[in-house]
C-alpha positions in Angstrom: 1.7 -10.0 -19.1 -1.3 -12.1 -18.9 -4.9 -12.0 -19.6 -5.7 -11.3 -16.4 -3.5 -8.5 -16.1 -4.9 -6.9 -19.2 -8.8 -7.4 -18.0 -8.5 -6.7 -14.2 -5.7 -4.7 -13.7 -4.0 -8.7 -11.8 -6.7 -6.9 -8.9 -4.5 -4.4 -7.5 -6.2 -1.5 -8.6 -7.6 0.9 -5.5 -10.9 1.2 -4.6 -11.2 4.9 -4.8 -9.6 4.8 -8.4 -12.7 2.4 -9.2 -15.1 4.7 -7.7 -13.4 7.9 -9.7 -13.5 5.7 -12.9 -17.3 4.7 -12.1 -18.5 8.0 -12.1 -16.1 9.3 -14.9 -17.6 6.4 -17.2 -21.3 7.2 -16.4 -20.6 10.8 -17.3 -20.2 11.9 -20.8 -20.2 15.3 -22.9 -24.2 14.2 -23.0 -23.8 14.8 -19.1 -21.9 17.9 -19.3 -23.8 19.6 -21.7 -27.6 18.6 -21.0 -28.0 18.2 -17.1 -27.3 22.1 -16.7 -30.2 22.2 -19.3 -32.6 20.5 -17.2 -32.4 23.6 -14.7 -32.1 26.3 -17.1 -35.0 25.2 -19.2 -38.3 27.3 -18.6 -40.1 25.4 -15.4 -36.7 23.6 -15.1 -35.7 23.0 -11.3 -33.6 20.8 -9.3 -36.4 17.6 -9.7 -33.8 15.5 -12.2 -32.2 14.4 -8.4 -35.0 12.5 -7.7 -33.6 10.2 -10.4 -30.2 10.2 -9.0 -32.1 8.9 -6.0 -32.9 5.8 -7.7 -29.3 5.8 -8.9 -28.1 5.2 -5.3 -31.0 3.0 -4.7 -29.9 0.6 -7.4 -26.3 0.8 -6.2 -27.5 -0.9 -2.6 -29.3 -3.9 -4.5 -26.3 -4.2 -6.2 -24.0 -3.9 -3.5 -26.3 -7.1 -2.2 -27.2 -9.1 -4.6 -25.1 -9.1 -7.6 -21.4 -8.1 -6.6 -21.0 -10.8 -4.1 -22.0 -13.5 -7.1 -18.9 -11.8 -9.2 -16.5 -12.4 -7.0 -16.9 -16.7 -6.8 -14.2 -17.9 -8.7 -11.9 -16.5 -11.3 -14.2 -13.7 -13.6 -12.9 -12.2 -16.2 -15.9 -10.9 -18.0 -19.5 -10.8 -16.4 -20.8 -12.8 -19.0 -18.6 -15.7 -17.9 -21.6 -15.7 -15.0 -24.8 -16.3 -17.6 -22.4 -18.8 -19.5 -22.0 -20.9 -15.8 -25.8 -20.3 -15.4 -27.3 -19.8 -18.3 -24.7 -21.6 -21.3 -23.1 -20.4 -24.3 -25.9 -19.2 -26.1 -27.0 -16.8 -23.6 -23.8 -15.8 -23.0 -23.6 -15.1 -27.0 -26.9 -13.0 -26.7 -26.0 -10.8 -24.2 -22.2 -9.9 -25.2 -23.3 -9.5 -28.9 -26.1 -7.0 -27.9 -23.7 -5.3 -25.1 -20.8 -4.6 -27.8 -23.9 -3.3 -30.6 -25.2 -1.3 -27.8 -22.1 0.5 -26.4 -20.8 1.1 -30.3 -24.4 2.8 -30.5 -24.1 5.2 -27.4 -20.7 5.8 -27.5 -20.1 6.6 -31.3 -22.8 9.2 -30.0 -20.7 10.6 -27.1 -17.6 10.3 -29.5 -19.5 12.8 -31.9 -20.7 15.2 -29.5 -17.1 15.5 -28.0 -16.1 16.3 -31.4 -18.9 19.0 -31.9 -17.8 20.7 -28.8 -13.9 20.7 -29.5 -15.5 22.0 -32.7 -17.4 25.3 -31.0 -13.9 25.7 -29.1 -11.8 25.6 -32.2 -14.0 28.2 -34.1 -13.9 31.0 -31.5 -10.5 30.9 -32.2 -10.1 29.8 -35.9 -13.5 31.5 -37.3 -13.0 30.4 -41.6 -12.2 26.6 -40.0 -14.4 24.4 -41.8 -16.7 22.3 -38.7 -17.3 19.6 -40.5 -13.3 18.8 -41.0 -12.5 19.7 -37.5 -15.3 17.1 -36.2 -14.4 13.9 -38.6 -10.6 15.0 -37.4 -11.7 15.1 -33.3 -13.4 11.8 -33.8 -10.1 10.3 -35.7 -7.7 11.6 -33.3 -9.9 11.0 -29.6 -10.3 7.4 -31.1 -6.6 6.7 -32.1 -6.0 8.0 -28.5 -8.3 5.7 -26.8 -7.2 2.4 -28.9 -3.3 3.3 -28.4 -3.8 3.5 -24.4 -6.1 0.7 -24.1 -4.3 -1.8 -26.6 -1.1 -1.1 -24.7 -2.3 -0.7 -21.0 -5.4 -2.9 -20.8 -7.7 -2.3 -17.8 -5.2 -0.3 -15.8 -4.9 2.0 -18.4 -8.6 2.8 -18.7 -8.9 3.3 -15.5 -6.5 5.4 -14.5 -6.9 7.7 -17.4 -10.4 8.2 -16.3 -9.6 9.5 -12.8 -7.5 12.0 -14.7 -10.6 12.4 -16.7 -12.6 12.9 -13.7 -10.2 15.7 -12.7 -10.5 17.5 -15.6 -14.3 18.0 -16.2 -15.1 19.0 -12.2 -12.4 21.7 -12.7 -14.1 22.9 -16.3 -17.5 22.5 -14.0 -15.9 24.7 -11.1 -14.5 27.1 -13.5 -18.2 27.4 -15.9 -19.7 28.4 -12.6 -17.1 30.7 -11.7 -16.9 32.6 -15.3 -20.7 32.9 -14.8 -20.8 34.1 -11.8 -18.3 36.9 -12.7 -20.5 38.2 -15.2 -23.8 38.4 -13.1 -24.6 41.7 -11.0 -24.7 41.1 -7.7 -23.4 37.4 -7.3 -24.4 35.0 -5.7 -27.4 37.4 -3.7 -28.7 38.1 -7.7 -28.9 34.0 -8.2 -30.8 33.4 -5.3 -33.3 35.9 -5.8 -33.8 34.8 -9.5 -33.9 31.0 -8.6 -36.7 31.5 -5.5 -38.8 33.4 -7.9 -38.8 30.9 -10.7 -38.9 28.4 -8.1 -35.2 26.7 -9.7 -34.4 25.4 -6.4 -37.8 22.9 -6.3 -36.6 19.4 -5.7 -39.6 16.6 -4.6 -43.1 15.9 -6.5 -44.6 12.8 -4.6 -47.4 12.9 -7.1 -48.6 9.8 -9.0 -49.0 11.9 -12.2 -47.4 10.1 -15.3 -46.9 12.7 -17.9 -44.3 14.5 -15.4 -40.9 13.8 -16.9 -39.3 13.9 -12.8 -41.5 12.5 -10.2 -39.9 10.9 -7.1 -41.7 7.8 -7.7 -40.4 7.5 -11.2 -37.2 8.5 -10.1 -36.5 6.3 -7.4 -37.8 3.3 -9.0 -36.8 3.7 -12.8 -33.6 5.2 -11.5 -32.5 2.1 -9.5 -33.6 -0.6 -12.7 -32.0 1.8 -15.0 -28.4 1.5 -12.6 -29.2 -2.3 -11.8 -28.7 -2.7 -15.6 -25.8 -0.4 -16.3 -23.5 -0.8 -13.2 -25.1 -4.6 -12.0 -24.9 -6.1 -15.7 -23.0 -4.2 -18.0 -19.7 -5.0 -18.5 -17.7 -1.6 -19.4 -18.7 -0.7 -15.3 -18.6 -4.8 -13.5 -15.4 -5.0 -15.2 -14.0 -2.5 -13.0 -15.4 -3.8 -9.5 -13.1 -7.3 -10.8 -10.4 -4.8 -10.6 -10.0 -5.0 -6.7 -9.5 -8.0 -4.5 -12.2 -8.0 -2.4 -15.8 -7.7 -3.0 -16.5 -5.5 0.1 -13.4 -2.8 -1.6 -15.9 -3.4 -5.0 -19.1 -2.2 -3.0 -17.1 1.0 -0.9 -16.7 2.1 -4.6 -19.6 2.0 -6.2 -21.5 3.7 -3.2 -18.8 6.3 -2.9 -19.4 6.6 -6.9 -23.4 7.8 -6.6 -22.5 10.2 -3.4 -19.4 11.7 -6.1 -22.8 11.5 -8.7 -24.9 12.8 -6.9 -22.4 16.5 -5.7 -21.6 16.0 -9.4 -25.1 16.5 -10.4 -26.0 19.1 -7.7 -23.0 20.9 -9.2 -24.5 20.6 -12.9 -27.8 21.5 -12.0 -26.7 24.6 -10.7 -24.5 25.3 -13.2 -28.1 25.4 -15.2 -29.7 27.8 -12.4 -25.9 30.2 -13.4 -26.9 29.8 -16.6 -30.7 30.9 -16.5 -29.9 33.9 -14.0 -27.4 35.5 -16.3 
């Protein structure tokens, strides 16, 4: 009914459907597909954590510093803030760069959705042309998306990612239970296999800078990477607006990285399923 309504949900929306919707919008197919790469990939282990450290490290600053400053006055968009600090100029800046930016990364995730729906409609259609299938995925997931949005606003988006949410842990739980059916000897065979090839390797304190995962590099590139994503970003502040409180805003976004960080304990050993069988 009102602009408000269609940006924030008119702040009724519960914390623990922002926190679902947090960690569904920070997880694409890109997520999905890759993390279990990380630990099936020859000298691959469980060190990609040491990022998510940084992930939850970021979500305290922001918890402190930046979500009590959105919730003085009326906010529609975060970028209302640099306009009251910073003036119209910045204000342009940073929204025109934020809507290039997310067109960039999500026309990405779009397309790599579509490749996979692709894969799954070729096991069962084989003389299916991909290329058709794909452009049609992309059409159809987008017509989707604008229809819900255009029509339900902020509510809409989020609640459709808690469903989201729902769906992609159960195709997780059940990856890991296919696998699992089709090693010999279980669980006992992927332990075995994951202490020999050391899979199960988490910390490297060292100071060494050609290591993709050090817990240095984690912790303190993973807390400015999530400082700019959740703290500034608007597709993720626009849901903490969605509640009525700041402190509701900050119990979601920390229950969002401990959700983040099973989530990516899950993927990774997804990965470790994957390299055993």
């Amino acid at each position: 009914n009102t602009t408000a309504d269609y940006f924030l949900g008119d702040r009724s929306v519960p914390w623990w459907a922002v926190a679902f919707s947090i960690v569904a919008t920070e997880t694409s197919t890109i997520t999905f597909i890759s993390i279990p790469g990380v630990a099936f990939a020859r000298g691959g282990n469980f060190g990609f954590l040491q990022l998510v450290f940084g992930y939850l490290l970021g979500r305290i600053v922001i918890s402190i510093l930046f979500i009590p400053s959105y919730f003085r006055g009326e906010l529609l968009t975060v970028y209302q803030l640099l306009d009251q600090r910073f003036g119209g100029k910045i204000k342009m800046v940073a929204a025109s760069l934020f809507v290039v930016m997310r067109n960039i990364a999500d026309g990405i995730r779009l397309l790599l959705t579509a490749i996979v729906l692709s894969a799954v409609y070729a096991a069962f259609q084989p003389a299916a042309d991909p290329g058709t299938i794909i452009v049609g995925s992309i059409i159809l997931i987008g017509l989707a998306m604008i229809i819900f949005t255009y029509f339900g606003g902020m509510e809409a988006v989020i609640w459709v990612e808690v469903v989201q949410l729902g769906i992609y842990i159960a195709g997780a739980i059940a990856a890991a239970v296919v696998l699992l059916s089709y090693i010999n000897g279980g669980l006992a065979t992927v332990s075995s296999v994951a202490t020999q090839f050391g899979k199960y390797s988490l910390f490297d304190f060292t100071f060494d800078h050609t290591r993709t995962f050090t817990f240095w590099s984690g912790l303190i590139g993973g807390c400015f990477l999530t400082m700019s994503t959740h703290g500034t970003d608007q597709y993720l502040v626009q849901r903490y607006l969605c509640t009525d409180h700041p402190r509701k805003a900050t119990v979601a976004l920390l229950t969002s990285g401990a959700i983040v960080l099973a989530q990516f304990i899950g993927f990774l050993f997804i990965g470790v399923l994957l390299f055993a069988f």
